[in-house]
N, C-alpha and C positions, 0 to 999 in steps of 0.2 A: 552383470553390470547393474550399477544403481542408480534410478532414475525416481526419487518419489519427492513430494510436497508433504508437510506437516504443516498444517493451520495452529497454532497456538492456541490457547483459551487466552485471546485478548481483548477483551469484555466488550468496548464500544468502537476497539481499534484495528487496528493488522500487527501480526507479528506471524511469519512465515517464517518456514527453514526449507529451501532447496536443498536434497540429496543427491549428486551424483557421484562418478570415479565407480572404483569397485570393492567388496569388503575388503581387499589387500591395502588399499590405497582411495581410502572415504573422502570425498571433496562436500563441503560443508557452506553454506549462503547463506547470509540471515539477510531478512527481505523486511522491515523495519520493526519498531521494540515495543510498539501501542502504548497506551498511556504507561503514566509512572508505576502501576500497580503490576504491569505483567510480567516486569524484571524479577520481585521476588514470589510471585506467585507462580507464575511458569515459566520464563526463558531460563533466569537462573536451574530452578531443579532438573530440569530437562538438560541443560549445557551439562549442568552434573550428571547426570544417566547417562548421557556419550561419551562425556569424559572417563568417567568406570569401566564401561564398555568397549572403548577404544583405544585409552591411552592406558599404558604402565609404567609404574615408578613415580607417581605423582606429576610427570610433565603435564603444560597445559595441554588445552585442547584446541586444537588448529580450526579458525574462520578462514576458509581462503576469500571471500567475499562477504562484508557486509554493506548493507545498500538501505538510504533513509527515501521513501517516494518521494518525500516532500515535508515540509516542518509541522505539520499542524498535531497538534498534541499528544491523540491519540494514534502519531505513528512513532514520533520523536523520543516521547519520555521517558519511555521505559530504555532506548538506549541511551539514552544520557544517563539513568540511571547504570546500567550495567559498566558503561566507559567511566564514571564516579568510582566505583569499587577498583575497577582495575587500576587506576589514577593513585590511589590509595594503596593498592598492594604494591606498588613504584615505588612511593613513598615513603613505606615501613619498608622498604627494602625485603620485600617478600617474594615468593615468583607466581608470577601469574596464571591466575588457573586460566586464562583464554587469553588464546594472542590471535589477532588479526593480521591479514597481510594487506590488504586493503579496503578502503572506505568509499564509496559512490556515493556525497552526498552533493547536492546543485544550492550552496550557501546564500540564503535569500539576499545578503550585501553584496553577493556578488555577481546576483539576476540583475539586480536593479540600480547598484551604486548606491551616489547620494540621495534617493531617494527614500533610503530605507529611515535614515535621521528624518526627513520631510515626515512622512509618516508616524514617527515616534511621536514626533509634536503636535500633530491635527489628531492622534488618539488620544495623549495626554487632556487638552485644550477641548475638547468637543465636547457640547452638551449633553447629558443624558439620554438615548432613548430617542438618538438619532441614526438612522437606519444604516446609511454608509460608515459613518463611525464606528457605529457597533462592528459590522464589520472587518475595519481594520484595526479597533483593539481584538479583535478574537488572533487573528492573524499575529498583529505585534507582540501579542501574549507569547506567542511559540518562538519570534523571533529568538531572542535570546537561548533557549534551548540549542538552535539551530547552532549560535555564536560556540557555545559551550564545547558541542559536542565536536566540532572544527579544533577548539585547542585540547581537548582529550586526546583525537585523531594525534596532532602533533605533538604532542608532552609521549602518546605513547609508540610513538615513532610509525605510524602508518602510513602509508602512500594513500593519495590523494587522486580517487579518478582516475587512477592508472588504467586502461590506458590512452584514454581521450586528454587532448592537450590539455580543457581547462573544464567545460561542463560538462558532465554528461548529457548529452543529446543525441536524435536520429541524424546523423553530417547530410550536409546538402548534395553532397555527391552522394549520397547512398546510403545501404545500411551496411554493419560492419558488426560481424562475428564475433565475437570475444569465446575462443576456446579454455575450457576448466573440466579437464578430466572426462573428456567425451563428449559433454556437453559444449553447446555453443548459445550462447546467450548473445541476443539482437536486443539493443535500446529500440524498440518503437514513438515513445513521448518522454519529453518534448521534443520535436524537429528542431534544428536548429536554429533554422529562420524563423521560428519562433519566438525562441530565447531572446532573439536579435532584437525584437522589437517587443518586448515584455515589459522595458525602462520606459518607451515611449505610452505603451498602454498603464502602468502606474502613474505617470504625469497626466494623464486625461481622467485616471481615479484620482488625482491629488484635488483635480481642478476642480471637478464638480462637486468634489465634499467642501471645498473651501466653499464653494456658490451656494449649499447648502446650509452650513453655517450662517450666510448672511443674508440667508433669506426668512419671510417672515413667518415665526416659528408657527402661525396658527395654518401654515399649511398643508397639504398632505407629504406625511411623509416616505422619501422613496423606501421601492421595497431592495432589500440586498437579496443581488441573484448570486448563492455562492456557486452554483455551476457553472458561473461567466466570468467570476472575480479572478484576475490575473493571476494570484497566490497558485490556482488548483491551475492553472493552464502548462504549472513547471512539473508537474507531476510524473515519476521515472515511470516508466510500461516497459518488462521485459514480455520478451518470447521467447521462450526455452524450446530446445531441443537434443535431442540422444536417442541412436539409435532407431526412428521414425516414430520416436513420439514425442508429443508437442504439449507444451505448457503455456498459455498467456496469464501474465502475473501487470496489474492493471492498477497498484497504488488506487487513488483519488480520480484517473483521470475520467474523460468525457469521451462519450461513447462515439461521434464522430471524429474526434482525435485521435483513437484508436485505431477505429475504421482505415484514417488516411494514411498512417504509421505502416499497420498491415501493407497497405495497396501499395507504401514508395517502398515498401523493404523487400514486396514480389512473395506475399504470402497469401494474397488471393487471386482467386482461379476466375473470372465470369463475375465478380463482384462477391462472392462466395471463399468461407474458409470453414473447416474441421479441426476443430485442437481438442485432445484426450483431456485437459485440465483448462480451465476459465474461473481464477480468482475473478469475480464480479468486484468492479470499481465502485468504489466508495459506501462499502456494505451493504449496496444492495437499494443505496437509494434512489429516488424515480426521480430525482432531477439529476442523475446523471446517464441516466440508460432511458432508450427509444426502443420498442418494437424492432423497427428495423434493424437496432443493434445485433438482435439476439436471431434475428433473420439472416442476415449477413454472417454472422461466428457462433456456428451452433460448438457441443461439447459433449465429449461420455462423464464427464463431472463439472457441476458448478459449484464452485467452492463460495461461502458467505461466512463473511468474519464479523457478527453483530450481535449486539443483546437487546435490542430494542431501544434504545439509547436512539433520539432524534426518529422515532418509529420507522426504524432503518432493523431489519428490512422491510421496503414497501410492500405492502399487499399487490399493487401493483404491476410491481416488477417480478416478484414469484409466480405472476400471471403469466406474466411476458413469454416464458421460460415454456411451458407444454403449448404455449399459442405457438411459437416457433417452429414446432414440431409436430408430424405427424405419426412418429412413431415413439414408443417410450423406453428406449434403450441411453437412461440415461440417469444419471443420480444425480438428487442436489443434495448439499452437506451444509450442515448447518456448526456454526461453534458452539454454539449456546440453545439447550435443548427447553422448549414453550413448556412441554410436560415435567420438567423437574423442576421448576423454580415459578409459581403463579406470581412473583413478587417484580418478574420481567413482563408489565401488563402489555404493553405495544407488541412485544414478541409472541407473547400467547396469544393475543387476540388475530394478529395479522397468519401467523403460523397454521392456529388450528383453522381458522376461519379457510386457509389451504388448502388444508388437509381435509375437511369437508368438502371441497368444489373435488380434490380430486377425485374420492370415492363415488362423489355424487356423476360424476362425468362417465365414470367407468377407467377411466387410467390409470397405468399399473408403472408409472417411472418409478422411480427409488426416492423417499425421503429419509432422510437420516442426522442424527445428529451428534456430538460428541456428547460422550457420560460423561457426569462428576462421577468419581474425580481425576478421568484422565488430563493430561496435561493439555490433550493436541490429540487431532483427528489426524490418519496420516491418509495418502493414495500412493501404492506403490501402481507404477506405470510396466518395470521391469522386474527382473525374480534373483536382483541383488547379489549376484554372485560374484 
């Protein structure tokens, strides 16, 4: 049976591949595309290496799931890039090197409605070098990726969120399995009643950015909290499982919204959970993860997809991680290696500065990180047969 994780080399973003099913019958996830640059730098040549390795006769190569956490750039654009090409090979009336069967994406017009036009306009319209503004142009900047990648899905005949009615979410009655090839995949984030009221929490962000506008500019300007900003509260959180081994795969979101996901879906014991794999949320930055996160969900692998980009990862939170634990049977993986590249300063300095406490402590967990010029670090969980 095949149960493993591939982190991509997606520079400041996420791009994952879930493996499960068995070498007879390979089942395939892409877990989002990171920025624009990782379609032709890594998802593409990699999709080509499985394709070779998999398919014969030039058919494509079978996605049974692709899945976007959430719109913001560096999760979005490297698929939009990838569903561009395929859109293209339709076109030329070619055949397609990669077919999907289905799309999991939560369409920011369709979290929020007409809110999302409201927004378009108070980005447009806002002064320079105003804090909520800024903000919601970062945000509205992806929207349209988000739009794009919705009519790619549909131009190349995808199913939509199969099998949830309309978002994907945790459902209020409970969590609900989605089996693929042994595997059973649980949405933890967002809950549903969440979702529910995400329109309502954008019109109290609409409000106070208008009130900010029209107040007197020599004021102090607010600070934007993006680990509170409604955009990151829609962010997918799987949990995988095959076989008794477990994977939490964590998008963007926020380390108590995690926490609560686990608790309704019945994956913690005592307040307490164990998973063999833990994508860290939001590359590892300290405004989305607490102490007590990594107290609550320890792991035999933390997986970190960052180049130093927004000095992501924290020093901080690589703290977090041996403070959790009293024993060191445990490896954290890095995408992007401090010692091959001095030109990722946030990453060398935050890394090695790590790597220093931990010698200096005497702990012996595992650090590790992907080579250039592999594509993707992988964790095989099961021995793939």
């Amino acid at each position: 049976m095949i149960f493993s994780l591939e982190a991509l080399q997606a520079f400041n973003g996420d791009c994952l591949l879930l493996h499960g099913g068995t070498a007879a019958d390979p089942k395939l996830v892409l877990i989002d595309g990171g920025p624009m640059r990782t379609w032709g730098k890594s998802l593409k040549p990699r999709f080509e290496e499985l394709r070779s390795e998999r398919i014969a006769d030039g058919d494509p190569l079978p996605v049974d799931l692709a899945m976007i956490s959430h719109i913001d750039d560096d999760h979005i654009a490297g698929m939009v890039a990838f569903t561009e090409e395929l859109v293209a090979q339709k076109a030329a009336h070619q055949p397609p090197s990669v077919t999907v069967q289905t799309l999991w994406h939560n369409s920011f017009d369709d979290i929020v409605g007409n809110s999302a036009e409201e927004l378009r306009t108070l980005a447009v319209d806002a002064p320079a070098g105003d804090a909520i503004a800024d903000a919601t142009k970062a945000v509205m900047a992806s929207v349209p990726n988000g739009r794009t990648l919705r009519e790619h899905a549909q131009t190349l005949g995808w199913s939509i969120n199969d099998p949830f009615a309309a978002l994907v979410a945790l459902p209020a009655d409970g969590a609900r399995k989605i089996k693929l090839g042994g595997m059973a995949l649980t949405v933890l984030c967002p809950p549903a009643k969440q979702l529910a009221v995400l329109d309502k929490a954008w019109e109290a962000y609409l409000k106070k950015a208008a009130k900010k506008q029209e107040a007197d500019q020599g004021a102090a300007p607010a600070t934007a909290k993006p680990d509170t900003s409604p955009y990151n509260l829609s962010s997918i959180v799987v949990y995988a499982e095959c076989e008794g081994k477990t994977m939490l795969l964590t998008g963007d979101g926020l380390s108590d919204h995690i926490v609560s996901g686990m608790e309704q879906a019945g994956f913690m014991q005592d307040g307490k959970a164990h998973v063999n794999i833990l994508k860290l949320p939001h590359h590892g930055s300290e405004r989305n993860m607490t102490q007590a996160f990594f107290d609550a969900i320890t792991a035999d692998h933390y997986v970190i997809s960052a180049n130093g980009h927004d000095g992501n990862p924290d020093l901080s939170t690589l703290q977090m991680i041996p403070a959790s634990r009293q024993d060191d049977d445990f490896e954290i993986h890095l995408t992007n290696d401090a010692e091959d590249d001095d030109s990722l300063e946030d990453l060398v300095t935050h890394v090695l500065a790590f790597r220093k406490e931990r010698e200096d402590s005497g702990r012996e967990f595992k650090l590790s990180a992907r080579k250039d010029p592999a594509l993707s670090l992988r964790i095989d969980l099961l021995d793939g047969a």
